[in-house]
C-alpha positions in Angstrom: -15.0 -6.9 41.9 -13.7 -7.6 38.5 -12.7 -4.7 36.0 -12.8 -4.9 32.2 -11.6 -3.0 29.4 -14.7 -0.8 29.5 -17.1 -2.4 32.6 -16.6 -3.2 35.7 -18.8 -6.0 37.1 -19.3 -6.8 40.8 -21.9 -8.1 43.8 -24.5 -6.5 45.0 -27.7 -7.9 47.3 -26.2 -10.8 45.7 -26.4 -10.3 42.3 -24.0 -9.5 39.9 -23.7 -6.1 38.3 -22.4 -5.2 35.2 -21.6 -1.5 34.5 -20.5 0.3 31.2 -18.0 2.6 32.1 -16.7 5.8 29.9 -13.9 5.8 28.2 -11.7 8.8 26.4 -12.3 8.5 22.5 -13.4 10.1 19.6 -17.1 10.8 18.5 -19.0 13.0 16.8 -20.5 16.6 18.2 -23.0 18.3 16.4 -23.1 22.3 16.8 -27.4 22.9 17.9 -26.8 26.3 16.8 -25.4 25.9 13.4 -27.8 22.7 12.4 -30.7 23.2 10.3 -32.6 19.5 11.0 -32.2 19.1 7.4 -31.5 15.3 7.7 -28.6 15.2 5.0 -26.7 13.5 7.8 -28.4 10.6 8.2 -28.6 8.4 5.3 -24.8 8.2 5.9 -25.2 6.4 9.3 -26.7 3.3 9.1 -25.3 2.6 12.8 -28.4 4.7 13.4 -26.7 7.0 16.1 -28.3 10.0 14.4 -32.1 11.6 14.6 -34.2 14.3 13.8 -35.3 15.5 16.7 -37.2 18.4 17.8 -36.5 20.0 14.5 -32.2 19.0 15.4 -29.9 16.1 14.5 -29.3 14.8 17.8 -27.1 11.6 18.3 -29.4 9.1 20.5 -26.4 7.3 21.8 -22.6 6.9 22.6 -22.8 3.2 21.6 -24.0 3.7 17.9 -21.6 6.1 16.8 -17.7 4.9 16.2 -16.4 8.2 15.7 -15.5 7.7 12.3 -17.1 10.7 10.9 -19.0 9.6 7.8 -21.9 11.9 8.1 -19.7 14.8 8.1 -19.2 15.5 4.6 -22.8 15.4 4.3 -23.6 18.1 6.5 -24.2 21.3 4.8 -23.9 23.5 7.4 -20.0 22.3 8.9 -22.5 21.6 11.9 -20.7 18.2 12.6 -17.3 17.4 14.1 -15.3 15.1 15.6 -14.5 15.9 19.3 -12.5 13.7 21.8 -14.4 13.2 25.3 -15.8 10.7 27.7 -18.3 8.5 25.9 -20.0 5.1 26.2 -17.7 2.6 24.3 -19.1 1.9 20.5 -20.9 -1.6 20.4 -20.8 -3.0 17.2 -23.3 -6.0 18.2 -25.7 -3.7 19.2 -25.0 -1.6 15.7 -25.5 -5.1 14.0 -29.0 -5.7 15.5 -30.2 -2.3 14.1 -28.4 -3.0 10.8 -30.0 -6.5 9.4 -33.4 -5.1 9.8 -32.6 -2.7 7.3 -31.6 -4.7 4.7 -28.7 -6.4 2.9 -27.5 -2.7 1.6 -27.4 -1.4 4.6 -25.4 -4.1 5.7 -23.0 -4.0 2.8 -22.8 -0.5 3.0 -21.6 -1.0 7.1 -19.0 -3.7 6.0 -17.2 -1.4 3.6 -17.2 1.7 6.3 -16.1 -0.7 8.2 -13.2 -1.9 5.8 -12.7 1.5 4.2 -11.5 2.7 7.9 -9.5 -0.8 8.8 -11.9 -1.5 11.9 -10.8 -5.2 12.5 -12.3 -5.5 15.6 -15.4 -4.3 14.8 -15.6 -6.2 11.6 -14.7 -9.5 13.3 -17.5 -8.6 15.8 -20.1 -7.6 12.7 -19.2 -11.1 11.1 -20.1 -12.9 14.0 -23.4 -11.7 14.3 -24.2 -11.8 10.8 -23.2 -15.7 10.7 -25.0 -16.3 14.1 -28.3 -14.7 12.5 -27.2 -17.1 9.4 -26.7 -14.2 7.2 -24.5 -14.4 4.4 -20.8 -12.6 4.8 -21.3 -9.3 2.2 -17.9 -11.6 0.5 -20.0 -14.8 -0.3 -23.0 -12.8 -2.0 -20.6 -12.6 -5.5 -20.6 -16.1 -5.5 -23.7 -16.9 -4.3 -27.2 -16.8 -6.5 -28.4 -13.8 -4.3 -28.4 -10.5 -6.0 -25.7 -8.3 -5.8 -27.5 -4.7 -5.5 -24.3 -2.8 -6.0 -23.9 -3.6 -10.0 -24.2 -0.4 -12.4 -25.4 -2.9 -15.0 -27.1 -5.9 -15.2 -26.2 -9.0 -17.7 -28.0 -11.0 -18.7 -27.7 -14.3 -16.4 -27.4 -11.4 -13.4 -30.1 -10.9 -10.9 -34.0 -12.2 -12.7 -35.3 -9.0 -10.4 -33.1 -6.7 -12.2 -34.2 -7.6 -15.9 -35.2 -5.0 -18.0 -39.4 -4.8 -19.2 -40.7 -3.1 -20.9 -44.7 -3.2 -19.9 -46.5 -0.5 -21.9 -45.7 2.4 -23.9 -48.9 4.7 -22.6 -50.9 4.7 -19.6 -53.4 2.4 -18.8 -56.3 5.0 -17.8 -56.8 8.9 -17.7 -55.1 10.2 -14.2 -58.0 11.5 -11.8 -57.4 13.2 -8.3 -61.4 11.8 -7.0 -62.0 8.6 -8.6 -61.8 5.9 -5.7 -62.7 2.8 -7.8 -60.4 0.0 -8.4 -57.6 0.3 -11.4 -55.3 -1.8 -13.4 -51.3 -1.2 -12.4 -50.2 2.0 -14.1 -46.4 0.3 -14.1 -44.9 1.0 -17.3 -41.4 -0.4 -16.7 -39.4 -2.9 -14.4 -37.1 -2.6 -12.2 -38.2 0.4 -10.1 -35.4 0.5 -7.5 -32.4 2.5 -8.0 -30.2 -0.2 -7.0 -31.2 -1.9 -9.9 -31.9 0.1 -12.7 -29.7 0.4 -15.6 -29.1 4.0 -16.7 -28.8 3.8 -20.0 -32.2 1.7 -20.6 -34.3 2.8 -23.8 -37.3 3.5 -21.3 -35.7 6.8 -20.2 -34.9 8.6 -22.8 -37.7 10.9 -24.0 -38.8 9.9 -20.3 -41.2 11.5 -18.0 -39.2 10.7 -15.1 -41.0 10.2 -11.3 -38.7 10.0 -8.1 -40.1 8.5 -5.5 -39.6 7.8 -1.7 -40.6 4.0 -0.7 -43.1 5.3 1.6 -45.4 7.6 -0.7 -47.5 4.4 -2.5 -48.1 3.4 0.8 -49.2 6.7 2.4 -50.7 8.0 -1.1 -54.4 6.1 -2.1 -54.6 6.8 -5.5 -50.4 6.7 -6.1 -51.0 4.7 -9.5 -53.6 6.6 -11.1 -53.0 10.3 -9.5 -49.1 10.3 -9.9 -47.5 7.1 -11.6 -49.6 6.8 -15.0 -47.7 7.8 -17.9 -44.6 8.2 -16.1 -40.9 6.0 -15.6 -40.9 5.4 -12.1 -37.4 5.5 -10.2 -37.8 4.9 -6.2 -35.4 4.9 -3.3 -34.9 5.7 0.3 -32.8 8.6 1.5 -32.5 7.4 5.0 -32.1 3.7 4.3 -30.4 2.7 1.1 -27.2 4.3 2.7 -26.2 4.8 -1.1 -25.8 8.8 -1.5 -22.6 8.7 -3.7 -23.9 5.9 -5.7 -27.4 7.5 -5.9 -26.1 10.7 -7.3 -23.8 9.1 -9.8 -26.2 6.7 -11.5 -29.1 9.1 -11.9 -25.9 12.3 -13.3 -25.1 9.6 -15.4 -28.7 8.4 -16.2 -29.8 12.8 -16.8 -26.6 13.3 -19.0 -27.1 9.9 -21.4 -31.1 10.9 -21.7 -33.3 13.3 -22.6 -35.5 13.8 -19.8 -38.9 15.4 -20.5 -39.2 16.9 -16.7 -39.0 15.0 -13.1 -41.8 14.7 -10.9 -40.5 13.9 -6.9 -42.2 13.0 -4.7 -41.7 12.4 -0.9 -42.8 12.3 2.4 -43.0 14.8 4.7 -40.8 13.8 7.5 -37.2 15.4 7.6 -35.1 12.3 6.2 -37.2 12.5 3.3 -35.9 15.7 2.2 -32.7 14.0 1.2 -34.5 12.1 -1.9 -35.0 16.1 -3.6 -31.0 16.9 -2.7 -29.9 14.2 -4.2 -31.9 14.6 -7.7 -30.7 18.2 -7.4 -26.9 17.4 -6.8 -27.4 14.6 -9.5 -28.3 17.1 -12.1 -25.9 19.6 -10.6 -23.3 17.0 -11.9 -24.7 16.2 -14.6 -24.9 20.3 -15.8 -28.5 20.0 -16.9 -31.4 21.8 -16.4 -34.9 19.7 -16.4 -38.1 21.0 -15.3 -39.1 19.4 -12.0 -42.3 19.3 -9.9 -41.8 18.0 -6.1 -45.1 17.2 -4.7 -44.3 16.1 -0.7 -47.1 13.8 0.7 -48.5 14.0 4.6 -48.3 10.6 7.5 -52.2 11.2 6.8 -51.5 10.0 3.1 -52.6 14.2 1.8 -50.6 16.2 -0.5 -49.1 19.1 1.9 
């Protein structure tokens, strides 16, 4: 028998056994009583410890959360804390492999939690999996030809997927909520992701500005002609992006350098989703204005609920 810092591995029937033990250490509780299953939570864990469950935030595992407490400031209802108790050790390799999928954001996002909290051993860990998966170190990416998603502005000789078009000034074809036949792109402007938009483009002034969750065009047939013609699109995910701060100061600053005709948002149904219409609303919050908005929130099915 052979005993590690948190397993203990040994014989049995002639095979060997490893077993995770429990040790003492801090992570998060969450109070069932005071939780609303609003989802606010979980865009700041992109460990992905944290779902909605049964109309709750439950945490689905010891191993995803680190105990650092970043989705408690995001909680609206003080239902989080952090307790001290027998738990699962944290395993950042397993974090990693539900990280990457989501993207280099996410990733970046995890690095600087990461840093922010001066986690050496789980950033030394994190590194290893991202090189042994030959993804690029979050460091390397300024001087590398990738984009760097976390720029406010974008220069010219930045990012070609963050360049500023202008494709039309009006709408390709009257909107219609029956029409099934095929139609040109209603896209009036590039780029669409919040990431890489630039605030104070000439597009949004005078705007008739639409918020939108990834999923909707997906879910939604007739997204382009029912919801996106004659409108500046903005789209994001709440869950995802893992970019709540940054979310909420580029569009303040974007509502408070524009005049913005109205904002139409929509979103999907599911609880995480919710977090795309608190995070216009605290944006304009900061920004002190007041801007007529429409929130349209679309079904699984694809129908408007």
């Amino acid at each position: 028998m052979k005993k590690g810092e948190n397993f203990i591995t040994f014989v049995y029937n002639k095979y060997i056994v490893t077993k995770v033990i429990p040790m003492k250490r801090k992570i998060i509780e969450i109070n069932e009583e005071k939780c609303t299953g609003c989802g606010d939570c979980i865009p700041e864990c992109p460990e992905g410890a944290l779902q909605i469950i049964d109309g709750k935030a439950r945490m689905i595992s010891d191993l995803f959360c680190d105990g650092l407490g970043a989705c408690i400031n995001n909680c609206p209802e003080d239902a989080i804390t952090i307790v001290e108790r027998e738990a699962q050790p944290y395993d950042e390799e397993k974090v990693m492999h539900t990280i990457i999928p989501q993207g280099m954001n996410t990733i970046q996002a995890h690095i600087k939690h990461l840093k922010d909290h001066n986690q050496e051993k789980y950033l030394a860990a994190a590194y290893a999996v991202l090189e042994k998966h030959g993804i690029p170190l979050p460091e390397s990416q300024k001087d590398s030809s990738h984009c760097n998603h976390d720029h406010h502005t974008h220069q010219e000789g930045g990012c070609p997927g963050s360049t500023e078009v202008l494709l039309r000034d009006e709408p390709q074809s009257e909107p219609s909520m029956h029409s099934k036949t095929a139609s040109p792109s209603e896209l009036r402007q590039w780029p669409v992701q919040l990431h890489l938009i630039n605030p104070n483009a000439a597009y949004f002034n005078n705007a008739e500005l639409l918020i939108v969750s990834d999923c909707v065009p997906f879910a939604y047939y007739d997204f382009h002609r029912d919801m996106l013609a004659g409108k500046t699109v903005i789209m994001f995910c709440p869950k995802l992006d893992n970019a709540t701060e940054t979310y909420i100061n580029k569009l303040s600053q974007l509502f408070s350098e524009n005049t913005v005709r109205s904002v139409t948002i929509v979103r999907m149904e599911v609880a995480c989703c919710g977090g795309t219409t608190t995070i216009v609303q605290t944006a304009m919050k900061h920004a002190q204005v007041r801007i007529p908005v429409l929130e349209t929130v679309i079904s699984i099915r694809g129908e408007i609920v």
